[in-house]
FIKOLZA-1660 file (N, C-alpha, C; in steps of 0.1 Angstrom, whole numbers, plus 5000, padded with zeros to 4 digits):
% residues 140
   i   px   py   pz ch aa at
   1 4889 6580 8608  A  X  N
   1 4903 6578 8608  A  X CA
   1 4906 6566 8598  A  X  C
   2 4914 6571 8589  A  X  N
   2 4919 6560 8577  A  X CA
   2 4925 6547 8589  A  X  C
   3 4927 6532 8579  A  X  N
   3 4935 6523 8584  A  X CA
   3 4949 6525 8580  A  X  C
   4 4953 6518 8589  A  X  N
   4 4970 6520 8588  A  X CA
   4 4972 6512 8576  A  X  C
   5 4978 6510 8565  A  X  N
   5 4986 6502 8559  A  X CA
   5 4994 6491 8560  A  X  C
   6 4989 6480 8552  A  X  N
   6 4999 6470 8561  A  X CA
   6 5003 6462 8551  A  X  C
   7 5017 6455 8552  A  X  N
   7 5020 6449 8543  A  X CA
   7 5012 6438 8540  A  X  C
   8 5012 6428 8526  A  X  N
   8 5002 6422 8524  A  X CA
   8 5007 6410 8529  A  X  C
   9 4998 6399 8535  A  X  N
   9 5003 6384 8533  A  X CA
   9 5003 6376 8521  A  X  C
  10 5014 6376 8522  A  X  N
  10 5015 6364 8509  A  X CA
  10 5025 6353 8511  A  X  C
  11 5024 6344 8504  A  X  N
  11 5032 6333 8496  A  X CA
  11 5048 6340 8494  A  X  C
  12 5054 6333 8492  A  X  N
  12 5069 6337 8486  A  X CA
  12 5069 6341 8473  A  X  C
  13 5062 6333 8466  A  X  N
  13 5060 6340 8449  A  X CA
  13 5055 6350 8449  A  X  C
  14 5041 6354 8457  A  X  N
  14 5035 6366 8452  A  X CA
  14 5042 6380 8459  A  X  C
  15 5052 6378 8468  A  X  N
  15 5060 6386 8476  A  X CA
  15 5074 6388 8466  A  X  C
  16 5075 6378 8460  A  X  N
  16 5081 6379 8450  A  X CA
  16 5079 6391 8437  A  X  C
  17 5069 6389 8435  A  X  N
  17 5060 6394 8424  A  X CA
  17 5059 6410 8426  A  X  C
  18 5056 6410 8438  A  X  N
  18 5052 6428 8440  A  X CA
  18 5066 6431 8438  A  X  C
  19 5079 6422 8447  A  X  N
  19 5087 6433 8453  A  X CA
  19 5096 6433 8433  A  X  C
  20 5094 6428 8421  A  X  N
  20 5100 6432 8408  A  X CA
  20 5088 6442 8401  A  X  C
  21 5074 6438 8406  A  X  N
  21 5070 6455 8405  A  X CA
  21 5077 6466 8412  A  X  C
  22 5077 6465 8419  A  X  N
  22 5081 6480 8430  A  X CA
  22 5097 6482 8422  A  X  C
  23 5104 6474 8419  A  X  N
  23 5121 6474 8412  A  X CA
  23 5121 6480 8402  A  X  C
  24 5108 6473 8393  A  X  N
  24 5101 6480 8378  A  X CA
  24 5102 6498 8381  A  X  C
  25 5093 6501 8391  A  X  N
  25 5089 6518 8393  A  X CA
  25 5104 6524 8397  A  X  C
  26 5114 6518 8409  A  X  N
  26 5124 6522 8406  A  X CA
  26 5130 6524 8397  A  X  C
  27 5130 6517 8383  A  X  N
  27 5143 6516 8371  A  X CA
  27 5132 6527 8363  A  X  C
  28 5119 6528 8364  A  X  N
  28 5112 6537 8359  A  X CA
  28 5118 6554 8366  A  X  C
  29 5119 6557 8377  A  X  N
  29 5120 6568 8384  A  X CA
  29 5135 6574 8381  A  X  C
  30 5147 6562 8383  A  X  N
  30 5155 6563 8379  A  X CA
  30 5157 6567 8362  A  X  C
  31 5153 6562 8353  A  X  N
  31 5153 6569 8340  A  X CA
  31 5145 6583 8341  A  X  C
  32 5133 6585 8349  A  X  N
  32 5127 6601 8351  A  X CA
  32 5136 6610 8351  A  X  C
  33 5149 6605 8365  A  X  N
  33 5157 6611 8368  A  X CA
  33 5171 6617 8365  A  X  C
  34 5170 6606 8356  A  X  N
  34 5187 6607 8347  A  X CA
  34 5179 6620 8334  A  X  C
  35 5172 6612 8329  A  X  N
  35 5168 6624 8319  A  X CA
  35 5163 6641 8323  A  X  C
  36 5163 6641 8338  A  X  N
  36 5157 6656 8343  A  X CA
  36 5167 6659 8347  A  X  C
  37 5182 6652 8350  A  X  N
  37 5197 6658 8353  A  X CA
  37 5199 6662 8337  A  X  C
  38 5201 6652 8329  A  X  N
  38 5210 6651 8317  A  X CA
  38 5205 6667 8309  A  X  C
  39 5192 6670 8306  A  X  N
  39 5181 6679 8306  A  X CA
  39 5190 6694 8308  A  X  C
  40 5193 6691 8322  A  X  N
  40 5199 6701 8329  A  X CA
  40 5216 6707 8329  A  X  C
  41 5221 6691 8321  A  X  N
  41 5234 6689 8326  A  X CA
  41 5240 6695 8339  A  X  C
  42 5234 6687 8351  A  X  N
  42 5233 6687 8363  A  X CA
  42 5242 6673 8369  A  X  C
  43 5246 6669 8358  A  X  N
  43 5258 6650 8364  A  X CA
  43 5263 6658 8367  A  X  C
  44 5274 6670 8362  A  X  N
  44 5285 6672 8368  A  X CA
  44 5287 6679 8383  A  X  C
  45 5277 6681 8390  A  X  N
  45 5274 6681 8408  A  X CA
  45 5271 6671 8412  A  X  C
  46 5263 6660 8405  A  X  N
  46 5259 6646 8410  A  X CA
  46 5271 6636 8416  A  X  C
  47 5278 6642 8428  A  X  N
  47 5289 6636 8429  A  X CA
  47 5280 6626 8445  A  X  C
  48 5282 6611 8442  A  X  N
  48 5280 6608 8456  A  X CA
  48 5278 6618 8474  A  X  C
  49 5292 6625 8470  A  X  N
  49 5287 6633 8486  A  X CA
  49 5277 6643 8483  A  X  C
  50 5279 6647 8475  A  X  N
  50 5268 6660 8468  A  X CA
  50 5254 6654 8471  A  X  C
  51 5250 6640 8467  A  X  N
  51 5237 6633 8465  A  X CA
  51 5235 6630 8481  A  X  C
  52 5240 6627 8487  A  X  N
  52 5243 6620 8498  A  X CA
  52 5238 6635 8509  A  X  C
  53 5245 6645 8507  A  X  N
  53 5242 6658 8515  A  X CA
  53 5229 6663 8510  A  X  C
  54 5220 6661 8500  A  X  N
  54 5213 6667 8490  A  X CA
  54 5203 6658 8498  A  X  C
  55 5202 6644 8496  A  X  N
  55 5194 6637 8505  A  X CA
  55 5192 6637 8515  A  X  C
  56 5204 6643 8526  A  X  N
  56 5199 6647 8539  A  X CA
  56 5192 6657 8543  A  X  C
  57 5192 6669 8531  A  X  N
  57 5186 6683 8533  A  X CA
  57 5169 6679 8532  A  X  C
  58 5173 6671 8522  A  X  N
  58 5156 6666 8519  A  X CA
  58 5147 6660 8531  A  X  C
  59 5154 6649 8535  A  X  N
  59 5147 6644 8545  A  X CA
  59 5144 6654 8560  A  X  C
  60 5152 6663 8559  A  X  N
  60 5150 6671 8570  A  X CA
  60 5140 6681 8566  A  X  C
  61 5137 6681 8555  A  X  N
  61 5126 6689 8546  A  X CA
  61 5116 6685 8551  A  X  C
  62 5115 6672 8548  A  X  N
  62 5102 6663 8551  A  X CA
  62 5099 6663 8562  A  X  C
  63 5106 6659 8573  A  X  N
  63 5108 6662 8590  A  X CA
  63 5100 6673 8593  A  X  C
  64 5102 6688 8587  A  X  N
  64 5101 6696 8593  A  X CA
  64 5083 6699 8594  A  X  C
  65 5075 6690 8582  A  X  N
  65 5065 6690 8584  A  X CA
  65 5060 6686 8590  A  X  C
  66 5063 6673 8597  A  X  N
  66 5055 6670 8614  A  X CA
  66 5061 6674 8621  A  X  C
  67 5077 6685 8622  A  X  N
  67 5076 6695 8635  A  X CA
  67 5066 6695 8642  A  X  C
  68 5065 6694 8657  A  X  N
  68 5053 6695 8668  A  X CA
  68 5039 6694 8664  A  X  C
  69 5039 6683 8658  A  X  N
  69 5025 6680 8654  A  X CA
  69 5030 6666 8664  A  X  C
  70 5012 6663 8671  A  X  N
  70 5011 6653 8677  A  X CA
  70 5017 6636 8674  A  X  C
  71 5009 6632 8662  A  X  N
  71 5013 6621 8655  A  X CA
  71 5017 6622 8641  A  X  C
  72 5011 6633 8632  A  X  N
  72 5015 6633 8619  A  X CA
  72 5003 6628 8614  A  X  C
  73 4997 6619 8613  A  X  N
  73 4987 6611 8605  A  X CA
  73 4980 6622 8597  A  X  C
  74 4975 6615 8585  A  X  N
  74 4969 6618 8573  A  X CA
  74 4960 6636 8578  A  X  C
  75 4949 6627 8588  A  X  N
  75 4940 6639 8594  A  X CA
  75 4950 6654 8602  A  X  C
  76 4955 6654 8610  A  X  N
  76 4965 6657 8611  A  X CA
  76 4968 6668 8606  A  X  C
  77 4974 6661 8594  A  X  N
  77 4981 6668 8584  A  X CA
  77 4972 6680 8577  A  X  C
  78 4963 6674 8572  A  X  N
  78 4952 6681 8565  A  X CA
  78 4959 6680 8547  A  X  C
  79 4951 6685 8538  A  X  N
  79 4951 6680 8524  A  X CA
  79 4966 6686 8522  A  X  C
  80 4965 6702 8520  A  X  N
  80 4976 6708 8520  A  X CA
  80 4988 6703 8523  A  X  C
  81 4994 6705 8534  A  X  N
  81 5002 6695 8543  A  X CA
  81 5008 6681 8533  A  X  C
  82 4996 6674 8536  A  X  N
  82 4999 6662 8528  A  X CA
  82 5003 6664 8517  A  X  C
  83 5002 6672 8511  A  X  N
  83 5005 6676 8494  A  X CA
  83 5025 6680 8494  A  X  C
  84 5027 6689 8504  A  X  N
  84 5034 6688 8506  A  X CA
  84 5047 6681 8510  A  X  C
  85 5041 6671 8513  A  X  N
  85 5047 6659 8524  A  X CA
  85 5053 6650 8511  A  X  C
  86 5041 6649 8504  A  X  N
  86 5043 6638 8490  A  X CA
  86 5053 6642 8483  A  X  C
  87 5050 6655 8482  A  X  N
  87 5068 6663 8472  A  X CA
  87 5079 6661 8481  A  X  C
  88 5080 6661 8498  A  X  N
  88 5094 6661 8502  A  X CA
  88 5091 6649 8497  A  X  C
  89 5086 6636 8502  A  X  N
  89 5089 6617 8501  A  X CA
  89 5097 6620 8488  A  X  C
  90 5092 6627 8480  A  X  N
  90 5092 6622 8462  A  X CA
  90 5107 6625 8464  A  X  C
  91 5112 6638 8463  A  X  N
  91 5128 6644 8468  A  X CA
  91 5131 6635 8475  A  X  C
  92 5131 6630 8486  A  X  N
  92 5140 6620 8490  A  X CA
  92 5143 6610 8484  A  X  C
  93 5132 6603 8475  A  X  N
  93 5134 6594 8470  A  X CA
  93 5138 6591 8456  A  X  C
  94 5143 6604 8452  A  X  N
  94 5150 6608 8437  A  X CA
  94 5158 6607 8441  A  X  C
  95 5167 6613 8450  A  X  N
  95 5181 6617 8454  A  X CA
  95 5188 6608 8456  A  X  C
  96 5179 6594 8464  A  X  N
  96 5185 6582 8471  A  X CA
  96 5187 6575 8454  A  X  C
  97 5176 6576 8444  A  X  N
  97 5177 6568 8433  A  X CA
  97 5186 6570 8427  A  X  C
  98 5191 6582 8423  A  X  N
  98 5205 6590 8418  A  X CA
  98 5220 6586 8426  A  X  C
  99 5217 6587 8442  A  X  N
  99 5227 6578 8444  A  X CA
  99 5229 6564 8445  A  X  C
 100 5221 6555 8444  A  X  N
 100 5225 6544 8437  A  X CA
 100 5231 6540 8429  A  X  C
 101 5225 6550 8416  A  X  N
 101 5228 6550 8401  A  X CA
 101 5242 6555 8400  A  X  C
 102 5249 6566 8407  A  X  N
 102 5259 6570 8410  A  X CA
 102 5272 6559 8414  A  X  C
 103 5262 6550 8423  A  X  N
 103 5276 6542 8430  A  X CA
 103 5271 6524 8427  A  X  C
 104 5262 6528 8415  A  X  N
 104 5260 6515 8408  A  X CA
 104 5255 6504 8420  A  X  C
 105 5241 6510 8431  A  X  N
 105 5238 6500 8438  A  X CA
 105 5227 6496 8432  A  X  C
 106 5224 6485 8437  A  X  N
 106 5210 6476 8434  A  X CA
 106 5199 6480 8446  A  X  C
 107 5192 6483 8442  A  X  N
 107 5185 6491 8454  A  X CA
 107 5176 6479 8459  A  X  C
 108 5169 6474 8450  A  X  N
 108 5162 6462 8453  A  X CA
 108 5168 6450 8463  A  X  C
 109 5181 6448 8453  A  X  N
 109 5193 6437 8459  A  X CA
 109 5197 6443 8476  A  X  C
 110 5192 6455 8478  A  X  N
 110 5203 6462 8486  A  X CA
 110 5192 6454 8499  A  X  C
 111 5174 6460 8496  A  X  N
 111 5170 6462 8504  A  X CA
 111 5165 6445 8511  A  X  C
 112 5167 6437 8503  A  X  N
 112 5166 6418 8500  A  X CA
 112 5177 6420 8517  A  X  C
 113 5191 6419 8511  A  X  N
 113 5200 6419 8519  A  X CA
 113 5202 6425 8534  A  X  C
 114 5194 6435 8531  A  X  N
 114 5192 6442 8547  A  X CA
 114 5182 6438 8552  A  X  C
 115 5172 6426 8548  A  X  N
 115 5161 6422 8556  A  X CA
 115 5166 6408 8562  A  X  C
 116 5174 6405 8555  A  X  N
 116 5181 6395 8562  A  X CA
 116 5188 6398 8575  A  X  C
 117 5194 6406 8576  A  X  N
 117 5202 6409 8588  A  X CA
 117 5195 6416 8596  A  X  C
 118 5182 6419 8594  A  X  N
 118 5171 6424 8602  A  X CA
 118 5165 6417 8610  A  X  C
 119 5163 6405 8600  A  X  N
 119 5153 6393 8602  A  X CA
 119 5166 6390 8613  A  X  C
 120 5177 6390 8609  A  X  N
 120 5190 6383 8621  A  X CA
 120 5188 6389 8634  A  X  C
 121 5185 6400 8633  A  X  N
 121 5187 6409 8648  A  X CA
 121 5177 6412 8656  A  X  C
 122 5163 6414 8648  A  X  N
 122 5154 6416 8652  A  X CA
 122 5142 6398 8648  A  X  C
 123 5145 6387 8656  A  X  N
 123 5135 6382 8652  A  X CA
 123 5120 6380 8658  A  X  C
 124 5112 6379 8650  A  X  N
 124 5101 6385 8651  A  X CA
 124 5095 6374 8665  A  X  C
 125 5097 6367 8665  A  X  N
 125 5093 6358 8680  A  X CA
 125 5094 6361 8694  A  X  C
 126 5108 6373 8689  A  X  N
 126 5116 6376 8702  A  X CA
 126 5115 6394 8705  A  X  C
 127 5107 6399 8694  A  X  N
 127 5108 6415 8696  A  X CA
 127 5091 6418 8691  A  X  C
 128 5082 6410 8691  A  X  N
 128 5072 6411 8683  A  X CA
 128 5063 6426 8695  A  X  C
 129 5061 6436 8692  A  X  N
 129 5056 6447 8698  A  X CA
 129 5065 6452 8707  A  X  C
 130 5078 6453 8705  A  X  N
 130 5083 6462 8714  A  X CA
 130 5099 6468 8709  A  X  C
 131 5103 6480 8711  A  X  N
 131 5107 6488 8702  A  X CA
 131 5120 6487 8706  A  X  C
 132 5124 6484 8716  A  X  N
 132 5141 6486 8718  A  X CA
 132 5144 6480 8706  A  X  C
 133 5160 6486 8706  A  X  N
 133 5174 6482 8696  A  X CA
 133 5177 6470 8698  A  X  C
 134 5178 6464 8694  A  X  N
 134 5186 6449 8693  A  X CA
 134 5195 6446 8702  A  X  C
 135 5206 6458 8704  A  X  N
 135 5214 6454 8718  A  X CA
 135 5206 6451 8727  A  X  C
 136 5193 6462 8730  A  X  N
 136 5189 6462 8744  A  X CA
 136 5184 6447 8751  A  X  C
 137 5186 6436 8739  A  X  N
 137 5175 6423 8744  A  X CA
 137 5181 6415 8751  A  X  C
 138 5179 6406 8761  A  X  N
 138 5184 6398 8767  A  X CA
 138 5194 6389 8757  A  X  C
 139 5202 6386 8758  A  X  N
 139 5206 6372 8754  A  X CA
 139 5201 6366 8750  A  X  C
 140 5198 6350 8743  A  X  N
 140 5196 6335 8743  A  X CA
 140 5201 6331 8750  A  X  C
% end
């Protein structure tokens, strides 16, 4: 059995560092993507709800391949499977990049901002191995 993946420990700079690589591959995927619409002249469907509904079809795409499968994991899956799996992620993750680009978000900026209010609801001292919602927790 493979290891799980885990984020890396770092410093604030080197956390830094990755997270304007990974921004890089976005603004990369994003140009893939404008050019494989433009290609097509396919902007003129690219309407936010169009993207927005197009991305949900997708993810339920992806969903449907751990339908009643135990855990999903790699083995699991088997090669095939996984091959397929990688094309829905890829689809979902065009569609979300197109809607960004569409409504002019910062995806990077978006995801900075949503760890903060994460980090607000969920802190790690107070929820560290256990899965409820944030309402469910006691008070302070």
């Amino acid at each position: 059995m493979l290891a799980r993946p885990r984020w890396p420990k770092c410093g604030k700079y080197e956390w830094s560092k990755n997270l304007n690589q990974e921004i890089n591959q976005l603004d990369t995927i994003r140009t893939l993507a404008r050019a494989f619409v433009e290609e097509r002249d396919w902007g003129q469907f690219h309407t936010p709800k169009n993207l927005s509904s197009a991305l949900s079809v997708e993810a339920a795409e992806l969903l449907e391949h751990f339908q009643w499968l135990k855990t999903g994991t790699q083995e699991e899956l088997g090669a095939e499977k996984l091959a397929q799996v990688r094309h829905e992620m890829a689809d979902v993750l065009v569609y979300l990049v197109l809607l960004a680009d569409q409504l002019d978000v910062d995806l990077g900026a978006a995801v900075q901002e949503k760890m903060v209010l994460n980090r607000a609801k969920y802190p790690a001292d107070k929820v560290r191995g256990d899965a409820r919602k944030y309402h469910e927790y006691p008070p302070d």
